[in-house]
N, C-alpha and C positions, 0 to 999 in steps of 0.2 A: 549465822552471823547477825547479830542485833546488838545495834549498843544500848536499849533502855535497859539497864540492869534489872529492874524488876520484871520485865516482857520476858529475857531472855532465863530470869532464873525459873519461873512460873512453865516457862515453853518447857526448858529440859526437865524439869518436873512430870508435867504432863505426861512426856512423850517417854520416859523413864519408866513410871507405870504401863502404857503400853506394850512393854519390853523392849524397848528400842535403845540402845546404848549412845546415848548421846555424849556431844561435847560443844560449850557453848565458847562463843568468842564475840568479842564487843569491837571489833574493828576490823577493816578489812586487809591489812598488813598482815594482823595474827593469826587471818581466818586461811589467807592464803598460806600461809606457813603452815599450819595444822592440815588444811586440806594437802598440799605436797607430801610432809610425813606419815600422816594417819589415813591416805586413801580412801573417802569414808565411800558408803554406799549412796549416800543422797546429801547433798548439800540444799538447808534452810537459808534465803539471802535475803536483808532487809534492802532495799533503792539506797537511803538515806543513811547512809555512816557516815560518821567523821571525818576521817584521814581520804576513803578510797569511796568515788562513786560505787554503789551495785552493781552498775552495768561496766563499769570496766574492770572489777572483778569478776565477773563473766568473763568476760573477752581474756583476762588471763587467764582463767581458769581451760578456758574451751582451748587456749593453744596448748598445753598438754596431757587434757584430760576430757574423758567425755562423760565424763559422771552427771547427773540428774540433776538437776538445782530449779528450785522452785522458789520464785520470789515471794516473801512475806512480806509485804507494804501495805503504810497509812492512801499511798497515793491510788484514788480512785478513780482517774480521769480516766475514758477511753480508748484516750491517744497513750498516756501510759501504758495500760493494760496491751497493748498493738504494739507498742516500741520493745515491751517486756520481753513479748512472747516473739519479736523478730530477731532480738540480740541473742535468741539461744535459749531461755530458758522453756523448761520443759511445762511449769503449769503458774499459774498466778495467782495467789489469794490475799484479798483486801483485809488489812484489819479495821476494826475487831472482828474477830471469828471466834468461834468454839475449836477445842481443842480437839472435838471428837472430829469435825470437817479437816484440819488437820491433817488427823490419821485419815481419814478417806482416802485423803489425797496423796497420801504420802505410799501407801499401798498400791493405789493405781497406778501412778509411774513407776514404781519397783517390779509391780505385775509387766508392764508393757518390757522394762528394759531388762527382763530377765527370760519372757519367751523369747524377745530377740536372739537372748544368748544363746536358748537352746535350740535356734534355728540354726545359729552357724555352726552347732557342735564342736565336741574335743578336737573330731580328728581332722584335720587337713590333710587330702589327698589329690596331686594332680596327676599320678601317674610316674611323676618323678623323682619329688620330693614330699617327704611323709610326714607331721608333727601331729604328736599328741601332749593338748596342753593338761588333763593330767599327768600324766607321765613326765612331762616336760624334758621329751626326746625327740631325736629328728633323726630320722633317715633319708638317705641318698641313693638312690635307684637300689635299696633293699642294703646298704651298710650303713648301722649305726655311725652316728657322727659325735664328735667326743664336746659335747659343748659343754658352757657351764649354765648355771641357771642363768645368768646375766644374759649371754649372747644366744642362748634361745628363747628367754622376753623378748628381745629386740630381733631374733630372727622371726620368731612366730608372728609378731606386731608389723612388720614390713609383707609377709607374706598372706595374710587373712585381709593384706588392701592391697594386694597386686595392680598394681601399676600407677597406684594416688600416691602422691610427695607426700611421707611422711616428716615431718619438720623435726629438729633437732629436740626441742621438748618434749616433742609428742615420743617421743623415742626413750629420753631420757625417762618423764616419768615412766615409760614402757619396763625399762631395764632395772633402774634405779629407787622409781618413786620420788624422786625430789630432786629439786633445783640446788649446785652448788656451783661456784664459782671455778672456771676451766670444764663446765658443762659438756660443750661441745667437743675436746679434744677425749673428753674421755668415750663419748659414742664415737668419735673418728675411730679410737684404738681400739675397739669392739667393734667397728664394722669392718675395721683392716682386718681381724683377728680370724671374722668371720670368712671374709674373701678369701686367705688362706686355707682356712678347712675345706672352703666349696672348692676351690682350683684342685684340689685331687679328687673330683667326683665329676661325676657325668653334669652335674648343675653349673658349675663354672662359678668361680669368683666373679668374674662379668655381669653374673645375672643381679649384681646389689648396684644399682647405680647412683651416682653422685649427681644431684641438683647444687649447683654450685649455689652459696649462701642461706638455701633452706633445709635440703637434707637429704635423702635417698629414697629410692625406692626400688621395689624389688620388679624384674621383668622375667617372668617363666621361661625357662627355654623352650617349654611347652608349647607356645602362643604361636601360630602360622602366623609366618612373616609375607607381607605383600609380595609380589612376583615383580620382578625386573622390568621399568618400562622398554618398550622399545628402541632401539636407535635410529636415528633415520637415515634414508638410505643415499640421499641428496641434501645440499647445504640448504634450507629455504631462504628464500628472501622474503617472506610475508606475504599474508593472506592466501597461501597454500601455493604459492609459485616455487619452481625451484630453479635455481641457476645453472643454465649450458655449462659445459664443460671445457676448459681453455683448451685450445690446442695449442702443444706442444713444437718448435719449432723441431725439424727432422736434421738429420745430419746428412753433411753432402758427401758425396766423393773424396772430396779433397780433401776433406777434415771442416770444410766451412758447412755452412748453415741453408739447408734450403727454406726457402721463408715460405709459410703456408697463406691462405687463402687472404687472412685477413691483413695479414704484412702485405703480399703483392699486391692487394685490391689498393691501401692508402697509397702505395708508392707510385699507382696510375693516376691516382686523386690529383697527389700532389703534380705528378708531371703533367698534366690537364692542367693544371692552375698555375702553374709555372708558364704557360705556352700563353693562355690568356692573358695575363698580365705583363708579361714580356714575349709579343710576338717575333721581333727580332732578331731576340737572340741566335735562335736556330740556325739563321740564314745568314747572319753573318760575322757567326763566328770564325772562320779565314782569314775576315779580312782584318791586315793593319791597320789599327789603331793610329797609329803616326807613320806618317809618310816624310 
């Protein structure tokens, strides 16, 4: 993405003769468009477009895609070059530069993100669930699963980031490759489609979970689950005390109440404090009042 027309016709030139199949675009509206439909293997980014900063075609770019992007900028400052390299992109080269520097560079990150790939390999295996992304099949504790290519991109892409929110983009372009309008219901209907095929396997439709507003992610049934805390065996009251237990008023003979320790103890309280305060009473309760 460059809009000097002579920079950007000169670059795909160059990089044409290297054997590189390029595709130039002068804005970053059209860049992001092309990059959604044609998935390239490295994105070229100038800072300075017209319509779209550099770096916030980055930051669109990175929400559903993690393809390679190396900024090509006039801007030489430090703090640039630092701001460049923290928004995401993978290398930075100041213009003017040679074409051959370029390609150096354009090799060196293709190198890096390509042993990556062959670190993760084709096959996914936990034990439970199986994908091979040449094959672009999945099995389920040893049964083929009848998917289409669509919903095993998007199953293989939830499952090779077991247990990171994969976001509605990142999905999309996973399954799709591009952004269209009702995005998100069309991975809802692909990940519905998919929970149905896991609910008749040992994996469970369960195991694709919904992040309400960003997206899903997949959770292994593999994955040991923490153990039960304990319950406690008394109510505490804080700082590790825990509360006597009430007693229970018993029943009497008669169908009434015999009153326990702490009922008789207040009702001597109170007749103590009844006698103190009205010594009288006691003694002369017989006698009339009025004569």
């Amino acid at each position: 993405m460059e809009d000097d027309d002579a920079i950007r016709e000169a670059l795909c030139l160059a990089l044409t003769r290297q054997g590189y199949e390029v595709m130039g675009e002068g804005t970053g509206r059209a860049g992001l468009r092309s990059a959604y439909l044609q998935r390239p293997d490295l994105v070229l980014l100038d800072v300075m477009l017209p319509d779209i900063d550099g770096m916030e075609v980055l930051r669109r770019l990175r929400a559903v895609s993690d393809v390679p992007v190396i900024y090509l900028t006039a801007r030489s400052d430090p703090i640039d070059v630092i701001v460049g390299l923290e928004t995401g992109a993978d290398d930075y080269i100041v213009k003017p530069c040679q074409a051959r520097e370029i390609d150096a560079r354009i090799r060196r990150v293709l190198y890096r993100y390509r042993a990556a790939e062959r670190r993760d390999g084709d096959v996914y295996d936990d034990g439970l669930l199986r994908l091979d992304s040449l094959q672009q099949q999945a099995w389920a504790a040893g049964v083929l699963l009848p998917l289409s290519r669509t919903e095993f991109r998007v199953l293989d892409r939830l499952v090779r980031h077991t247990g990171t929110v994969q976001h509605f983009g990142t999905l999309l372009a996973a399954g799709w490759g591009a952004a269209s309008p009702g995005a998100r219901d069309r991975v809802k209907f692909t990940v519905s489609r998919l929970r149905g095929k896991l609910d008749a396997t040992p994996v469970g439709g369960g195991s694709i979970v919904s992040v309400r507003g960003m997206g899903y992610l997949y959770r292994s049934p593999t994955t040991p689950s923490l153990p039960p805390s304990p319950k406690p065996t008394a109510a505490s009251t804080g700082y590790g005390h825990t509360r006597p237990a009430r007693r229970v008023p018993r029943a009497g003979p008669c169908g009434g109440e015999v009153a326990g320790p702490d009922v008789s103890q207040r009702r001597r309280r109170l007749a103590r404090w009844r006698q103190s305060t009205y010594p009288l009473v006691s003694h002369c309760s017989a006698v009339p009042l009025f004569r």
